[in-house]
N, C-alpha and C positions, 0 to 999 in steps of 0.2 A: 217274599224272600223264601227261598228254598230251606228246606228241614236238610239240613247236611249228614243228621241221623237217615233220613231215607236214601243216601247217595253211596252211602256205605259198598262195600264189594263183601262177598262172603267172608274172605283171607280179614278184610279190617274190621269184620262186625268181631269175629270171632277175637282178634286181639283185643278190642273193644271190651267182652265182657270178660276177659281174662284181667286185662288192668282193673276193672269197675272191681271183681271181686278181690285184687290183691291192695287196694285203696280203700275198701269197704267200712274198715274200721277210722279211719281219719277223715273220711270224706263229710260227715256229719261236723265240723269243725269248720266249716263254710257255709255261708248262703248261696252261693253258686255250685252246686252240686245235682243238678239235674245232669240226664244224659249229654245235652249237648256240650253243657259248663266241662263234665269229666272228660269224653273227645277233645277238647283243646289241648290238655294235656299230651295228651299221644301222639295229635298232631304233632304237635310244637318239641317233641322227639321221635319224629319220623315210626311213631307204631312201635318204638322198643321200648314193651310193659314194665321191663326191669328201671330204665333210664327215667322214664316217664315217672312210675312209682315213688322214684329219690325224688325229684324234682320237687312233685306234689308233699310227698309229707316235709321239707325242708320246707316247703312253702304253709303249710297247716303248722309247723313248730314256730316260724314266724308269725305268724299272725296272732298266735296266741300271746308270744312274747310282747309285741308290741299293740297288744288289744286290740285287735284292726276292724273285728266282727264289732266292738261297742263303741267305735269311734265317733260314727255319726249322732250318737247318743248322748255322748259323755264330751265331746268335744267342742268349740265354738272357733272358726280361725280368728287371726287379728282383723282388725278392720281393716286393715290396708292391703291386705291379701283379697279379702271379698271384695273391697271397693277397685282396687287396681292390675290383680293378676287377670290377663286378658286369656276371658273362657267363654263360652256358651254352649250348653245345651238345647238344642233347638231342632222341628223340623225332621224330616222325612225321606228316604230318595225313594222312584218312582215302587223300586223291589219293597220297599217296607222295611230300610237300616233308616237307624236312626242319624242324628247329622248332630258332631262336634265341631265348632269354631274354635279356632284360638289364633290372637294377634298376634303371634310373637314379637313383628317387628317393629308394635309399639311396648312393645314391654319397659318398663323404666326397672331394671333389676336391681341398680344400687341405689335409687330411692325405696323400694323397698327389704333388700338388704340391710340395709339403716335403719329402717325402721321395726323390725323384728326378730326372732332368733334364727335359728338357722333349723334347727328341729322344729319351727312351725313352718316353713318350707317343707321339709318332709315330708309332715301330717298333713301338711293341705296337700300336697301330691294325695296321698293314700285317701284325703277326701274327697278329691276328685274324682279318684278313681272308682271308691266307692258308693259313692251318689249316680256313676253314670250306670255302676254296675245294678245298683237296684230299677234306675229306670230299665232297666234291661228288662230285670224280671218284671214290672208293671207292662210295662208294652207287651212283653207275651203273652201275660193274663190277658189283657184287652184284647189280643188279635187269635189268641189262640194255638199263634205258630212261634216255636222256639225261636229268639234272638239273642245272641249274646256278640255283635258286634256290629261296632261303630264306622260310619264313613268319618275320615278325619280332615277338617279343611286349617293348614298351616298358613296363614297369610305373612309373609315375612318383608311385607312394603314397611318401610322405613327403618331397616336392618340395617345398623353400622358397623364397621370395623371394630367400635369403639364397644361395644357390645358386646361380640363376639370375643372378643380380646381385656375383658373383665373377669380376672381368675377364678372369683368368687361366685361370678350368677352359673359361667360356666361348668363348676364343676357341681354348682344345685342343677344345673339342667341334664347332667352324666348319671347323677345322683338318681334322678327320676326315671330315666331314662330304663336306670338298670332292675329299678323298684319292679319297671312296667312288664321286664322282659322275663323278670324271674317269677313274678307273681300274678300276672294277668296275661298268663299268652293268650296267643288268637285272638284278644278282644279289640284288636288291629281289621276291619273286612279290607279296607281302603286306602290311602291316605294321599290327599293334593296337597302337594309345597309348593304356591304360588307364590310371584312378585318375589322370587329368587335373585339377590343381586351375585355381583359376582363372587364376593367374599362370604358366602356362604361353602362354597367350596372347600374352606379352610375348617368349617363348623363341620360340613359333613363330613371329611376326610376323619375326622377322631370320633363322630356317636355312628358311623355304621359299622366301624368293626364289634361293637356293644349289640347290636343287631341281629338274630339270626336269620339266614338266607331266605326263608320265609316269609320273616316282617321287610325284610329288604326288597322282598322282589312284588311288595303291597305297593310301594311308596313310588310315587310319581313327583320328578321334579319339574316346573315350569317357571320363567320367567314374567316378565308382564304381558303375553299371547301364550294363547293357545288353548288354556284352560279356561276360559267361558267356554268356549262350545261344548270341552268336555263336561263342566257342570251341568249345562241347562238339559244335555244329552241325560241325565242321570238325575235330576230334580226338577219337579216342579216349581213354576216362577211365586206359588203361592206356598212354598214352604222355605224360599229361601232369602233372607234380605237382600235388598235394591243394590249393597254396593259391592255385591256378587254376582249380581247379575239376576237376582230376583225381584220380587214385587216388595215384598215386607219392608215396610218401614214403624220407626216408632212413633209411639203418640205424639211427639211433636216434630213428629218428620222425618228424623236424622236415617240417613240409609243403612246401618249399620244392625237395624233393630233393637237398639242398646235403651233399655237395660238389663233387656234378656239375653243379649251378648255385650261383653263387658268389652270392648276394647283397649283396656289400659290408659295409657299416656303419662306424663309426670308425673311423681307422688309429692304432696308439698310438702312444704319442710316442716308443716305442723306434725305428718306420722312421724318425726323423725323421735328416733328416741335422746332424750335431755343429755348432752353432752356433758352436761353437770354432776350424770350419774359414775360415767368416769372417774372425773377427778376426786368426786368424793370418795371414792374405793381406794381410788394413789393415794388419797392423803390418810382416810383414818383404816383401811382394810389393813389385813397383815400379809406382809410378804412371803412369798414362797418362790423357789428357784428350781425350776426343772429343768435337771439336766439332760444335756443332748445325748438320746436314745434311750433317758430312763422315763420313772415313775417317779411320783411324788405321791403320797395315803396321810391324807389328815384322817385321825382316826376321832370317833366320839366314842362313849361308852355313855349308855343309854340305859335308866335303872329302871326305868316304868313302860307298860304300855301304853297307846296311843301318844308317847313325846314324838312332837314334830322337828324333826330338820330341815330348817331355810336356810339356802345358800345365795350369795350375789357373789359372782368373780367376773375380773374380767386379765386380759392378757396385755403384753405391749407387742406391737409388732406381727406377732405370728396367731395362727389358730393353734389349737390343741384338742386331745381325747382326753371328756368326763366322763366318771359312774359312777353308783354306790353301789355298795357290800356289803353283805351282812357277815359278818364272819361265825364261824360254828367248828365245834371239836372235831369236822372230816373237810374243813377247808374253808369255802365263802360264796354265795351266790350271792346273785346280781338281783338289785331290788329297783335301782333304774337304769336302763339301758344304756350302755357306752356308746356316744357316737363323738364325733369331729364337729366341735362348734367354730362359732366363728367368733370369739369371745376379745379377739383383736379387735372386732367393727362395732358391737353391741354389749353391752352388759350382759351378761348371761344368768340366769334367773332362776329357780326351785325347790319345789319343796319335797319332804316324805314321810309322811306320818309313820311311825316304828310300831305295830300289833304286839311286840314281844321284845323287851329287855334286849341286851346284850353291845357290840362291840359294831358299830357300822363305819366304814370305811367312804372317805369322800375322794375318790383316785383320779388324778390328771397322767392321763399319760403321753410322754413325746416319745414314744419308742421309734415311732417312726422318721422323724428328726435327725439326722446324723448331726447336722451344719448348726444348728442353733439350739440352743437352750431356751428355757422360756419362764419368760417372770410375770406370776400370779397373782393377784391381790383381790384377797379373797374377806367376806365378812358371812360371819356363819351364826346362825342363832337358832340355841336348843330350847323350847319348853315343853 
């Protein structure tokens, strides 16, 4: 695989070290910060240092916000994610990129939906991301030659309508989508979307405007022809499994290589989470009513340090935005991050140990809501 650092033209090396020194101080804020990691940046805003620059520190202020550098660390996904979200890491093309699988189109989205919250959807995106990102860095150790991008193989056989047209996995797939484009440019070299039915059209019409023309002009669509040839042109048959058209099979046969590639399929209804956790939040939690396009702030007032807040809520009907707060005499920051749960489908779960006294804020918000209001039942427990 080529060093795309030596392909450089004088005019881009030169923007090059202009961005590298006006990023200098944030660049340390990543594990991906070799030369070739900081060029993506630039790329990924056409060589303009100033554009490039925002991009990257908005992306180093994320990561810090949402721990992204300790995740693989600190974090473990649900089971059902590990066991059933269709991924692999695997293998080689003949250049020296490394090879991603992913089934999509046996993905079971609302058995797993069901079975977990919607911010560990998130974190396993960013686990993903992260895991492939460090084999990145392994693989250059070992070869010696800079790599930070992946050939990507989308297999999308047994892709429904019914699928695609599932509001929820849909908008976790937008979700990620935007994760990848804001936080990982160029980490795209390639990308095959085979076994394209037709109503993928409707999928692709809404996640390539999310796309920039860049990653857009990576992505190759194919049907069920055409694309073996182009793979075996580009991998060997001993780095790719059998029901791609390479050799690899797994220890008991199956073509897929699995279970170093995960293919998905059903999630049973044992990950599901107890439907009985529901009704026990309707019957003994306490109600709360959020109005359409407001806020609702259950507040605690917290006299000690190290006191923990556990919350369980869940919604009727609709999803909603949680957070907490800490509140202080120049306003209130965020002690857990505000996102869009899915607290309609799942019990939604948490905790946050308090370092310091004072006034913390547990905030639902439907600001974005014109049309419905949203009813909360919530059980919260301080000690």
């Amino acid at each position: 695989m080529t060093d795309r650092m030596k392909t450089l033209s004088a005019q881009q090396r030169a923007k090059f070290e202009e961005f590298k020194k006006a990023v200098s101080d944030v660049s340390c804020c990543t594990h991906y910060n070799r030369d070739i990691d900081l060029l993506s940046w630039l790329i990924a805003r056409n060589y303009d240092v100033d554009v490039a620059a925002d991009m990257m520190r908005k992306s180093m202020a994320w990561r810090e916000r949402h721990r992204v550098n300790q995740l693989l660390e600190e974090w473990q996904p649900p089971a059902v994610l590990k066991d059933f979200f269709p991924r692999g890491y695997h293998g080689m093309t003949k250049t020296g990129m490394p090879l991603f699988i992913g089934c999509l189109g046996r993905m079971d989205i609302r058995g797993m939906v069901r079975s977990c919250k919607k911010t560990d959807f998130v974190k396993f995106a960013l686990w993903c991301f992260e895991t492939g990102g460090h084999q990145l860095l392994e693989i250059s150790q070992k070869t010696g030659v800079p790599v930070n991008q992946f050939l990507i193989i989308f297999d999308l056989e047994c892709l429904s309508m019914a699928q695609i047209a599932y509001k929820e996995g849909f908008e976790l797939f937008l979700d990620m989508t935007r994760l990848m484009e804001a936080n990982y440019p160029e980490g795209l070299g390639v990308c095959y979307v085979i076994n394209a039915p037709p109503v993928f059209t409707v999928a692709w019409s809404m996640v390539r405007p999310l796309l920039r023309g860049t990653t857009q002009s990576k992505i190759q669509i194919f049907g069920h022809t055409g694309w073996q040839e182009r793979l075996r042109d580009l991998i060997a048959p001993d780095q790719l499994p059998k029901h791609w058209g390479g050799a690899l099979v797994g220890a008991d046969g199956n073509p897929y290589f699995s279970p170093k590639i995960c293919i998905g399929g059903e999630v049973p209804s044992s990950y599901f989470q107890d439907p009985h956790e529901v009704e026990k939040l309707v019957l003994h939690g306490r109600r709360l009513q959020v109005r359409r396009a407001g806020k609702y702030e259950h507040r605690i007032d917290v006299n000690r340090p190290a006191t923990q807040i556990t919350w369980r809520f869940c919604t009727k009907g609709y999803d909603i935005m949680f957070g907490v707060f800490k509140e202080h005499n120049s306003g209130r920051h965020e002690v857990v991050v505000k996102e869009r749960v899915y607290s309609h489908l799942v019990v939604e779960a948490g905790k946050h140990v308090c370092h310091e006294p004072g006034v913390y804020i547990l905030e639902f918000d439907n600001s974005y809501s014109y049309f419905h209001s949203k009813d909360v039942h919530l059980d919260v427990v301080v000690v």
